[in-house]
Residue, then its C-alpha position, 0 to 999 in steps of 0.5 A: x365489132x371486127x371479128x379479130x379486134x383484140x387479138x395479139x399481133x406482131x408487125x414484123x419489118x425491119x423498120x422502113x417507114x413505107x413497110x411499118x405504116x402499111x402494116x400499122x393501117x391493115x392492124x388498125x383497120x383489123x382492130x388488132x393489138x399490134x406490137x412492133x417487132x423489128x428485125x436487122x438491116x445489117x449482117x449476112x442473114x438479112x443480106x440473104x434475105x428473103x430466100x436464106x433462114x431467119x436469124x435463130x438469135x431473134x428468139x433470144x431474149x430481145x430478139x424480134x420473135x421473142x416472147x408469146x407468140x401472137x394470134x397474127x403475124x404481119x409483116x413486109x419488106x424483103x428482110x422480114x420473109x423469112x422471119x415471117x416463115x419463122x413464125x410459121x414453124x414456131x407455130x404462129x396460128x395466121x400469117x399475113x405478108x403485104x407486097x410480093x415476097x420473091x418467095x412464093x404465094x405460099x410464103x404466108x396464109x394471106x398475100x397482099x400486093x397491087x393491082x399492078x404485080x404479077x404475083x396470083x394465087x390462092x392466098x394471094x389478094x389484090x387492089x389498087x392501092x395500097x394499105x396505109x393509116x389514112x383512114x376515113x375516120x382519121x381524116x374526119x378528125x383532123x378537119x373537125x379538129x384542124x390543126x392550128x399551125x395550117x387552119x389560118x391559110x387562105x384557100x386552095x390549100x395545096x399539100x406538096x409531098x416531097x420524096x427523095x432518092x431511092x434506088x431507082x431515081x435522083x433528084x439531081x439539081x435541075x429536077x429540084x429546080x423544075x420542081x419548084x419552079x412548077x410550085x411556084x406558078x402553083x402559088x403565083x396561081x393562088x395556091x397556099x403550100x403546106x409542105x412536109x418533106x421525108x428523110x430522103x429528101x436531098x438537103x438542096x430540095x428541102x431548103x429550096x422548098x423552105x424558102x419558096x413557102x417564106x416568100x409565099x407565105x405557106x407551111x413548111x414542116x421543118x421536123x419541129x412539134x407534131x408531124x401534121x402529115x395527117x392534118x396536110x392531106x384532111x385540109x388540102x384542096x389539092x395534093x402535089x406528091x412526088x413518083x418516087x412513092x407508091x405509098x405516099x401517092x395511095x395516101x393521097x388519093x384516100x383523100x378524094x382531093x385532086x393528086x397532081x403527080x411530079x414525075x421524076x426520071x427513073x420512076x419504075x415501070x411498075x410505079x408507072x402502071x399504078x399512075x396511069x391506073x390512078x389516072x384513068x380512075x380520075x383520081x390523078x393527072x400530072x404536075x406541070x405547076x397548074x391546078x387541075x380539076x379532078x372530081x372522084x370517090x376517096x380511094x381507100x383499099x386499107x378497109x377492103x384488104x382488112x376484110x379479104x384477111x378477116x375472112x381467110x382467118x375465119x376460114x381457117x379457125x371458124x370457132x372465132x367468129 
């Protein structure tokens, strides 16, 4: 049994999906009572976020930090720091943080952040990618189980992982085109295509994916019944996924199924240096609309982080062991 299964924890971000999700698969892994407290996106404390203070009315009846406090607090996303140190002052036993704060390693008891950032320090640990819910476990069950809305494709089945704008890269027209013109060979090749799109995929790429999977005879997830995301990568042969995603790119890896890469301009060079790390492990190479042979370990760092917070807490409060 994990040494901190049961304890009650808060996951505290504003609501992102990358943030949430990241939070979500370290509480699984620690076998936590996690419950989901949201702060605002909007409004001057979350504009001064992460250096301003939190918002005093999130302990109001409602409010994110209302209520018992937790054992546990985990939390990511600029908005969410200085609700995290809130919870310090209110006298939260153990605080945990995943990525780079802006704000120091002594924001939190426990730090997380990649390989890749610059952030070090005692509270501070490292991997290469990044916590998320794929677990082993979980994989195992969805090809035990295959969903039956993809079990009847022939194989290689490819997941293709469609991201979409963000602060740093578009996906102007002629990168959508280019996309689908390289997932095109990728079929024409043999490849039977289960696509899921995020909510940030342009409306032009989305319907450009939907019609390619018509006429190849694939799966596109249009938002209807269960999201087989899961189901995606445990029965994929291969996985195409766009750069815009640190988060979705770690997913894909925990797989140990080849990662082809379609790397959009503007991808930051921190991204990059995740990439080129993935790449040299063997776990990744880039799209060019053929399949490529790449034979590696799943890469999952969700279990590792889990017991790096495990043992700091146990450090800090042994009588819980």
């Amino acid at each position: 049994m994990r040494p901190l299964a049961g304890l009650p924890a808060w996951i505290i971000t504003d609501g992102k999906a990358g943030d949430e999700n990241q939070c979500l698969g370290l509480a699984e892994a620690l076998g936590v009572a996690a419950e989901l407290r949201r702060i605002p996106k909007a409004g001057l404390f979350a504009t001064l976020a992460p250096w301003g203070p939190a918002d005093p009315r999130l302990r109001w009846t409602g409010g994110a930090l209302h209520g018992p406090l937790p054992a546990l607090a985990i939390a990511s996303g600029r908005r969410a720091v200085p609700a995290l140190r809130a919870c310090r002052r209110l006298g939260v036993p153990f605080t945990a943080y995943l990525k780079d704060p802006r704000t120091g390693a002594g924001t939190a008891d426990f730090i997380w952040v990649p390989d890749t950032d610059r952030l070090r320090g005692p509270t501070v640990v490292t991997t290469l990618t990044s916590p998320h819910r794929v677990s082993a476990e979980r994989l195992a069950a969805a090809r035990a189980a295959p969903d039956p809305r993809l079990a009847g494709l022939g194989s290689p089945r490819v997941a293709v992982l469609l991201g979409g704008d963000s602060r740093h890269l578009r996906f102007t027209e002629a990168e959508a085109a280019r996309l689908i013109a390289a997932l095109r060979r990728l079929a024409a090749a043999g490849g039977r295509l289960m696509i899921t799109a995020s909510r940030r995929t342009p409306e032009g790429l989305r319907d450009a994916a939907r019609a390619l999977v018509a006429e190849t005879e694939g799966f596109f997830w249009d938002g209807t019944g269960e999201n087989p995301y899961l189901a995606l990568l445990a029965l994929a042969d291969s996985v195409v996924v766009t750069s815009d995603s640190v988060n979705m790119v770690s997913e894909a890896v925990a797989t140990g199924a080849p990662v082809l890469l379609f790397d959009v301009p503007g991808t930051p060079p921190r991204h990059a240096r995740f990439y080129a790390a993935l790449a040299q492990a063997g776990a990744l190479a880039a799209f060019d609309g053929c399949f490529i042979d790449l034979r590696y370990p799943p890469l999952d760092a969700t279990p590792v982080i889990a017991r790096a917070l495990e043992d700091a807490y146990m450090m800090r409060y042994p009588a819980a062991a």
